[in-house]
Short mmCIF file of the C-alpha atoms (twelve columns), coordinates in Angstrom:
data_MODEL
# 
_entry.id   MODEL 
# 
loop_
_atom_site.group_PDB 
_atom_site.id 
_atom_site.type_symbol 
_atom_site.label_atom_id 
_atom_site.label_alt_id 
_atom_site.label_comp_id 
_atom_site.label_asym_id 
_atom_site.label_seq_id 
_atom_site.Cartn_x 
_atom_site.Cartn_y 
_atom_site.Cartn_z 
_atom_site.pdbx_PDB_model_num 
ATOM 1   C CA . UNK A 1   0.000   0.000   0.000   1 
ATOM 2   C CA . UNK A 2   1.099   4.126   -0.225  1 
ATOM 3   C CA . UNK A 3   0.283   7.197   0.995   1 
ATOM 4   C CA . UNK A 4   0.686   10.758  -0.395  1 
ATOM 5   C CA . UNK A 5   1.981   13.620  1.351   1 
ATOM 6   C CA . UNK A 6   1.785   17.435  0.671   1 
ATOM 7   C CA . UNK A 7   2.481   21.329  1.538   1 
ATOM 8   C CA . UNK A 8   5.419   22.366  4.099   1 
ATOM 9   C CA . UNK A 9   3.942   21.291  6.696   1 
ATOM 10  C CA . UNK A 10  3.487   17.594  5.372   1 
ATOM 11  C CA . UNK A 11  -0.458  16.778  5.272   1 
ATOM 12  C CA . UNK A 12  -0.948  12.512  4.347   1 
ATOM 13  C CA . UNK A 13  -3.061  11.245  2.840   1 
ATOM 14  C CA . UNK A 14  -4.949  7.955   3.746   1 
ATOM 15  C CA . UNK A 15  -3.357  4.704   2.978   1 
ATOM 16  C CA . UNK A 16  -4.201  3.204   -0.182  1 
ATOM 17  C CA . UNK A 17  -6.225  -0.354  -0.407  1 
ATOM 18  C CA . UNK A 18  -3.778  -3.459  0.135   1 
ATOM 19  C CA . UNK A 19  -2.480  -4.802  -3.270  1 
ATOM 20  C CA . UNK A 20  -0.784  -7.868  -3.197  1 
ATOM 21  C CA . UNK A 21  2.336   -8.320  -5.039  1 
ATOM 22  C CA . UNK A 22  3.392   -11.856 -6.170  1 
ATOM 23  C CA . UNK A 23  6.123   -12.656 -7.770  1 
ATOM 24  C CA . UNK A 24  6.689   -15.593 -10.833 1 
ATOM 25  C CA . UNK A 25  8.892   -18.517 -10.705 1 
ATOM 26  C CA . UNK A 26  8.724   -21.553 -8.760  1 
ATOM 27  C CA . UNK A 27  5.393   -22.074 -6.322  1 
ATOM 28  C CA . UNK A 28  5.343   -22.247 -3.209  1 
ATOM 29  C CA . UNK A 29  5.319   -25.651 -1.360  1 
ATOM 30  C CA . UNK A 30  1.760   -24.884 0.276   1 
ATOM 31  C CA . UNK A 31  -1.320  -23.170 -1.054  1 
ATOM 32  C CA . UNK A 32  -4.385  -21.171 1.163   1 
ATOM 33  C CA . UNK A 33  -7.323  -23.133 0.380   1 
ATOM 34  C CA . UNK A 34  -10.406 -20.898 1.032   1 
ATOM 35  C CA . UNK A 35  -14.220 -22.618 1.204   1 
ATOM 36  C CA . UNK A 36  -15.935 -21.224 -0.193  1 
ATOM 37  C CA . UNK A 37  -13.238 -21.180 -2.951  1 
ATOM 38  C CA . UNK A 38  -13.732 -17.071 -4.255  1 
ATOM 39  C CA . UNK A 39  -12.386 -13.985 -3.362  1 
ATOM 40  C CA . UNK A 40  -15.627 -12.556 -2.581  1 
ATOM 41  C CA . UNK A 41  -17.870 -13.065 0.206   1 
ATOM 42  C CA . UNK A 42  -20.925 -11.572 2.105   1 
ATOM 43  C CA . UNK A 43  -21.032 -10.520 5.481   1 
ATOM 44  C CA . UNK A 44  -22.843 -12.859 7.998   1 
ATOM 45  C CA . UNK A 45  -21.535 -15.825 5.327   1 
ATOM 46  C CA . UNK A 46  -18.892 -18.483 6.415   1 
ATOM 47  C CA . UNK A 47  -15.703 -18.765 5.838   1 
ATOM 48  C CA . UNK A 48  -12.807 -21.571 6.278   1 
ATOM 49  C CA . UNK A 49  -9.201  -20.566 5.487   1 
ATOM 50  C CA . UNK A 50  -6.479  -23.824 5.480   1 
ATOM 51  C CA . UNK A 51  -3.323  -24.155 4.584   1 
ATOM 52  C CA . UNK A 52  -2.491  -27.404 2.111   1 
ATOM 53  C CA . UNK A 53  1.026   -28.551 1.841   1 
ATOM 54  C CA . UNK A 54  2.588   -31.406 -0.682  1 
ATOM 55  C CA . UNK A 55  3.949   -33.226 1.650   1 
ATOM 56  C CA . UNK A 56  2.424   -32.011 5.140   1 
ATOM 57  C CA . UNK A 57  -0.103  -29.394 6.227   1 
ATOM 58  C CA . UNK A 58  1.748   -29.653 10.020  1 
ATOM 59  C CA . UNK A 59  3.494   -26.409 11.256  1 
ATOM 60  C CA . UNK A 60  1.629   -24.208 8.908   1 
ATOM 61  C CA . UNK A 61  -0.504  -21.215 10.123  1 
ATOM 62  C CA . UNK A 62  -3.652  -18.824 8.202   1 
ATOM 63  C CA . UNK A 63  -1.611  -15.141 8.996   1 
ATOM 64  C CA . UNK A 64  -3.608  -12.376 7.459   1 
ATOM 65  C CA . UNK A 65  -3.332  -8.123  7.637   1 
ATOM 66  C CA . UNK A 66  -7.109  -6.423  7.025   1 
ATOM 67  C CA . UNK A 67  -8.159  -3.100  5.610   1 
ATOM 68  C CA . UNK A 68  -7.960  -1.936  8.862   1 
ATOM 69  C CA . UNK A 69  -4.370  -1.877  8.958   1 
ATOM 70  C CA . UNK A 70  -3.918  -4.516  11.993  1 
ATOM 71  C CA . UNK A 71  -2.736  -8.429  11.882  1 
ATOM 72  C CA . UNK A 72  -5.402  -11.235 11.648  1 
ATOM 73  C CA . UNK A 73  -5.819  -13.654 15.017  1 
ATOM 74  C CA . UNK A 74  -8.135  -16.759 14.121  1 
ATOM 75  C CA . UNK A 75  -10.266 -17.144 17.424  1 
ATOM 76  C CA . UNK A 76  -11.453 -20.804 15.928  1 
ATOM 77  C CA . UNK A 77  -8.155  -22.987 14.561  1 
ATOM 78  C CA . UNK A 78  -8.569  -26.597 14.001  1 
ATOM 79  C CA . UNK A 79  -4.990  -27.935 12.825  1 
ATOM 80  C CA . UNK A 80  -3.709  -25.529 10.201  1 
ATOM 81  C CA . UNK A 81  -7.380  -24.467 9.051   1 
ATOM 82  C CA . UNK A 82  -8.624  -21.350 10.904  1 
ATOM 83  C CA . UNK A 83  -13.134 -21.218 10.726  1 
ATOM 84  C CA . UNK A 84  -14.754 -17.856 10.583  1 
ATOM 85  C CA . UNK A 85  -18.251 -18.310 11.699  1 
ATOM 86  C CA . UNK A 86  -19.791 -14.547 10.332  1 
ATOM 87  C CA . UNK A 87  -17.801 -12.564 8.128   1 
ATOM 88  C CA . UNK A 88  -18.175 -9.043  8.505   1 
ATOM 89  C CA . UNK A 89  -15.833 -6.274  6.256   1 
ATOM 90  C CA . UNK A 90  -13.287 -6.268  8.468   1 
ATOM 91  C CA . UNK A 91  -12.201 -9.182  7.751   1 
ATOM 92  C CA . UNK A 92  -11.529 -7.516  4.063   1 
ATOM 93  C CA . UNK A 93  -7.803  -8.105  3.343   1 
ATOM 94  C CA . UNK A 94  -4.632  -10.227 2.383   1 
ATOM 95  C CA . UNK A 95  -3.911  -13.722 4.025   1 
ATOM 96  C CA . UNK A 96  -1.406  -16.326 3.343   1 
ATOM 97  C CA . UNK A 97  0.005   -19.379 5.637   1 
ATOM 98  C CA . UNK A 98  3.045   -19.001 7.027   1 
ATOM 99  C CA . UNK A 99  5.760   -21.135 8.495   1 
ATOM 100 C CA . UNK A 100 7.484   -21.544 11.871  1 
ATOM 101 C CA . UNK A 101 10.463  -20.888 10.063  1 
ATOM 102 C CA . UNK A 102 9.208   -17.772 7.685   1 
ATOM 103 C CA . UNK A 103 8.468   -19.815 4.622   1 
ATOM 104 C CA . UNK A 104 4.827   -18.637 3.191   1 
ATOM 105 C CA . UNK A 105 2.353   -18.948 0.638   1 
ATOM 106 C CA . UNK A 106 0.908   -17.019 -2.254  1 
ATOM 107 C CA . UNK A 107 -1.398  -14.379 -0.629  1 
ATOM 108 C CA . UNK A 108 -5.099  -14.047 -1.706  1 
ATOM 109 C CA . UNK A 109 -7.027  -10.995 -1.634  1 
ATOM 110 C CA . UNK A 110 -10.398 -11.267 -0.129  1 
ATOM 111 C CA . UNK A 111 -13.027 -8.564  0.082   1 
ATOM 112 C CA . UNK A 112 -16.238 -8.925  2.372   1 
ATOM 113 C CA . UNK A 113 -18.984 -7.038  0.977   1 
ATOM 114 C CA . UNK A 114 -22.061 -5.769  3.023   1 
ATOM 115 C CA . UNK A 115 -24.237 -4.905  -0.672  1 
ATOM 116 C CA . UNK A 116 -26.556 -7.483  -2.342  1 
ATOM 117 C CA . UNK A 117 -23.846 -8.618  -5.188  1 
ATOM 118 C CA . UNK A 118 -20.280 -10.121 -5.561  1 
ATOM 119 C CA . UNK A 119 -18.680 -11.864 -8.312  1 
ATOM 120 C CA . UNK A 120 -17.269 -15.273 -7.934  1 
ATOM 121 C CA . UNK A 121 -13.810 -15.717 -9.536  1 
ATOM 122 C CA . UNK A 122 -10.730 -17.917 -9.350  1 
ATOM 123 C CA . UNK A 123 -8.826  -17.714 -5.931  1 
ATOM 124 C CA . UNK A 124 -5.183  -18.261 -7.461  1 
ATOM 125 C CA . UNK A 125 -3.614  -17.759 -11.119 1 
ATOM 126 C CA . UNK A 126 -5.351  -19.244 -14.504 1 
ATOM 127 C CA . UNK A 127 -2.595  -20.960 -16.291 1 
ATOM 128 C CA . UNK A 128 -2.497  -19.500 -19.937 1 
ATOM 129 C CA . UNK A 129 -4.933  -21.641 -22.409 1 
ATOM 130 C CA . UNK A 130 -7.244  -22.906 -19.416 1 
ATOM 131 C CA . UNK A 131 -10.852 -21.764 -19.375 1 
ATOM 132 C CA . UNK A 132 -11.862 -18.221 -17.083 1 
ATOM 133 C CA . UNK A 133 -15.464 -18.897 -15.690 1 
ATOM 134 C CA . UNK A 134 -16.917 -15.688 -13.929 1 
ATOM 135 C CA . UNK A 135 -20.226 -15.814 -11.931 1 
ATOM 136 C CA . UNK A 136 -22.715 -12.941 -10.877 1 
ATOM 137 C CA . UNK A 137 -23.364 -13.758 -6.983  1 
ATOM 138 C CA . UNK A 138 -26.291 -12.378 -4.804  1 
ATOM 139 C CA . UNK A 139 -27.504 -12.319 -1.630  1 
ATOM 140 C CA . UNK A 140 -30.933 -13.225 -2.372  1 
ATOM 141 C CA . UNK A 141 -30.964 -15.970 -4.803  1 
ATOM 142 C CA . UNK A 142 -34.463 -15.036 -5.928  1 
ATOM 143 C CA . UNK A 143 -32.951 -12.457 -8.235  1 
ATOM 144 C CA . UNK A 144 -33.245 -12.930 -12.016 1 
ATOM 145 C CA . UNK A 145 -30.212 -13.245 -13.519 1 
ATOM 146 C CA . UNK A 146 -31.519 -10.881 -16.615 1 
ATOM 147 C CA . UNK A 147 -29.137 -8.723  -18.253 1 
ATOM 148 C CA . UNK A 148 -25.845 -8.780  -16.025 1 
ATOM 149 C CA . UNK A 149 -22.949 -7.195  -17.606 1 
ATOM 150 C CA . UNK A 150 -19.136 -8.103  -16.585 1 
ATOM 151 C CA . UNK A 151 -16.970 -5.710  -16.838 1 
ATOM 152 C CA . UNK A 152 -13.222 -5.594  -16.961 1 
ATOM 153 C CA . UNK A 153 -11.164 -2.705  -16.392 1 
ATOM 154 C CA . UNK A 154 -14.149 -0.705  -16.156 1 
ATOM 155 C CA . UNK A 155 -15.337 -1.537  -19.485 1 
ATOM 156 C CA . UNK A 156 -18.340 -3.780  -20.182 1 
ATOM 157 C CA . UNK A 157 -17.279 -7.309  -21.527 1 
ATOM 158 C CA . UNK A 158 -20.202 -9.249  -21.858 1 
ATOM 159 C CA . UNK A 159 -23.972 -8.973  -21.604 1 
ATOM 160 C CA . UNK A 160 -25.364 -12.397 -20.029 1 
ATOM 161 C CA . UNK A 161 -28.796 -13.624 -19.489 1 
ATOM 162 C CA . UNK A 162 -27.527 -16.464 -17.403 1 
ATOM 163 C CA . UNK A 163 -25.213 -14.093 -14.755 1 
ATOM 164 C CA . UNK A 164 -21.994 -16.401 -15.819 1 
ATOM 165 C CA . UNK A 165 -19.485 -15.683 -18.589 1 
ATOM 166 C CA . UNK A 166 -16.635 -18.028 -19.671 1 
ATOM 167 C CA . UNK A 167 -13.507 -17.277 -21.802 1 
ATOM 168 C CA . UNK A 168 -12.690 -20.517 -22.722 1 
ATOM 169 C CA . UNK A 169 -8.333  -19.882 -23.679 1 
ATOM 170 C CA . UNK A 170 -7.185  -17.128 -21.771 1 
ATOM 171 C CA . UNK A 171 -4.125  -15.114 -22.435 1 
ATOM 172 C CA . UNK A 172 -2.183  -12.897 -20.546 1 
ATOM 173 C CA . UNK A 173 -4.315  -10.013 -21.818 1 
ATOM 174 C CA . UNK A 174 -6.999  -11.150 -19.992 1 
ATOM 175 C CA . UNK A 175 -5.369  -10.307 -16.870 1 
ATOM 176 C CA . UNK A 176 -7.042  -7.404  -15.056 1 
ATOM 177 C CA . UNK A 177 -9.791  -6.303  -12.796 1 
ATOM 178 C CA . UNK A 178 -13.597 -7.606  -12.943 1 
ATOM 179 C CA . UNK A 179 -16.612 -6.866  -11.480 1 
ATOM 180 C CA . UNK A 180 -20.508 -7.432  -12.446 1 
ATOM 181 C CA . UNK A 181 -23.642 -5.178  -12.418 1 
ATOM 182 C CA . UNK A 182 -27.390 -6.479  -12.322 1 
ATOM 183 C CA . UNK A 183 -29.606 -4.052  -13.259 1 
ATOM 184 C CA . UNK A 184 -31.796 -4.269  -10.553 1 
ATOM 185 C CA . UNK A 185 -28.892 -4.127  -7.874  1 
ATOM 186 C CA . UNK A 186 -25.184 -2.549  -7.365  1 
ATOM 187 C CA . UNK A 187 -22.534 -3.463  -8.902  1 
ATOM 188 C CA . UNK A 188 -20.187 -5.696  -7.457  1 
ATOM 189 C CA . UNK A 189 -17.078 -5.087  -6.092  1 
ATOM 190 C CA . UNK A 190 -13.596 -5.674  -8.126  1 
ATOM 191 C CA . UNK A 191 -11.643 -8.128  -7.812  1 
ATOM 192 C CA . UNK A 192 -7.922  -8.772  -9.439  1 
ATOM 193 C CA . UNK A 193 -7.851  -11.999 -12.211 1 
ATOM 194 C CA . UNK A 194 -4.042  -13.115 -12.647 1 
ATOM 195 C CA . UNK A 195 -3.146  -15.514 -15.738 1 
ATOM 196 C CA . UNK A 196 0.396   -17.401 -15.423 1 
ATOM 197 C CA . UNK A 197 2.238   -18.438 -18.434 1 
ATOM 198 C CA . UNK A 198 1.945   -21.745 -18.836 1 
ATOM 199 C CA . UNK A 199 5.207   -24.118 -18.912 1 
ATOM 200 C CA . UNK A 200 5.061   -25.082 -22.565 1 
ATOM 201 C CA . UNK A 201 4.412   -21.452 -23.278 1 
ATOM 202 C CA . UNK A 202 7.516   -20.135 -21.045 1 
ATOM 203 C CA . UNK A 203 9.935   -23.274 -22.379 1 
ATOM 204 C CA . UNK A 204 8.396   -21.884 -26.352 1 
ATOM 205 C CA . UNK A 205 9.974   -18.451 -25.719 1 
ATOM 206 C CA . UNK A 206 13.315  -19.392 -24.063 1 
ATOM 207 C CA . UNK A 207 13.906  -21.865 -27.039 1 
ATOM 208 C CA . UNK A 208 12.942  -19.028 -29.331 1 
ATOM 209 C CA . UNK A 209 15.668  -16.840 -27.731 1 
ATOM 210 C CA . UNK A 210 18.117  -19.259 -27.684 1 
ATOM 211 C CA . UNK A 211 17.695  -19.434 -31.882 1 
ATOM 212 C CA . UNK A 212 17.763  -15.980 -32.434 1 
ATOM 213 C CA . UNK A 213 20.918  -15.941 -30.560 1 
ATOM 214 C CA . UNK A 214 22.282  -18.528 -32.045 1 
ATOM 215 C CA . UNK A 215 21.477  -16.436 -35.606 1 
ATOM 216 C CA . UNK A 216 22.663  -13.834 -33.923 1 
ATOM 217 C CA . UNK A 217 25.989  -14.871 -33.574 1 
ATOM 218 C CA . UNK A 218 26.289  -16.725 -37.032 1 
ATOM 219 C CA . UNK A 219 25.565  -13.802 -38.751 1 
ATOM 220 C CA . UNK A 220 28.678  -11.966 -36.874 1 
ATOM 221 C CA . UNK A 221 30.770  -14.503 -37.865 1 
ATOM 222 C CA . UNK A 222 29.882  -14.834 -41.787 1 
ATOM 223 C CA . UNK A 223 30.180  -11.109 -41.828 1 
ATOM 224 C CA . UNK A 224 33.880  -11.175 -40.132 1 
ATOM 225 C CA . UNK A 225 34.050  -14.221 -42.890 1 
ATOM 226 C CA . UNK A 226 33.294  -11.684 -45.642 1 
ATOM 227 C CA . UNK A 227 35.499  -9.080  -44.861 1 
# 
């Protein structure tokens, strides 16, 4: 997060939401399993946060840090899975497990909304080429489902009658922010959709490198042939 800061006499500004900020290579040995498994909840819902290791979930805690700028105590842990009974929005924030010895997962942002709508998206990364399956939540399920558009980046994607949309091969331009809108309700809020380069993808363009070096350095040498 930032603040801003102005005049002589130094007036801040609030602090900014919490982004998190992951960075690509090799995973993490454990993942934060949420149920229900989306970003978005709404308040009074329940929640159940665990951590879920390759080998073994042991020694693994839920750590999170809300909106509210303090650190997350679970008051209900069972093993390394930490139960939230009624969510209200300060629970809104990043978690992630952590370690005894400071090793941790990739954080998730989760948003608790008080309104009537959220949008149900993928907790971690869609790997490049997979399908992207978006859903139009509400609080009462009575709602018709007429109309909803999805937006990304602020600008309407689809119109759907059914309050789901699928992209069935993402890319990395699909990467961005999303939210829906019924018409008879708010809008939902945003939340962050994060595509990872898949494998065979990431081996394509270091063996397309490696050729156009290898050119590269071909070419030098027929010129220094030539001359």
């Amino acid at each position: 997060m930032c603040r801003a800061e102005r005049g002589e006499s130094v007036f801040h500004t609030r602090f900014s939401n919490l982004q998190p900020l992951c960075i690509t290579g090799e995973s993490p040995p454990v993942s934060l399993i949420i149920n229900p498994s989306r970003t978005q909840h709404f308040t009074a819902d329940s929640l159940s946060l665990s951590c879920e290791d390759q080998s073994d979930s042991t020694g693994w805690t839920v750590r999170g840090y809300t909106h509210n700028k303090t650190l997350f105590n679970c008051s209900s842990v069972s093993g390394s899975t930490c139960n939230i009974s009624s969510l209200s929005t300060s629970h809104t924030g990043v978690y992630w497990c952590q370690s005894e010895s400071g090793g941790r997962s990739n954080p998730v942002n989760i948003t608790v909304h008080h309104g009537d709508v959220i949008l149900e998206s993928p907790v971690q990364a869609v790997t490049e080429g997979s399908p992207l399956t978006l859903r139009c939540l509400y609080r009462n399920s009575k709602i018709s489902d007429s109309g909803v558009d999805f937006y990304k980046d602020d600008s309407v994607l689809q119109n759907k009658t059914t309050g789901e949309m699928t992209i069935s091969t993402v890319s990395k331009s699909d990467e961005g922010f999303y939210h829906c809108k019924h018409p008879e309700r708010e809008k939902s809020p945003k939340s962050w959709v994060s595509v990872r380069v898949s494998s065979s993808g990431l081996s394509g363009v270091i063996i397309g490198l490696s050729l156009a070096f290898v050119f590269f350095i071909l070419l030098i040498l027929l010129i220094l042939l030539l001359h």
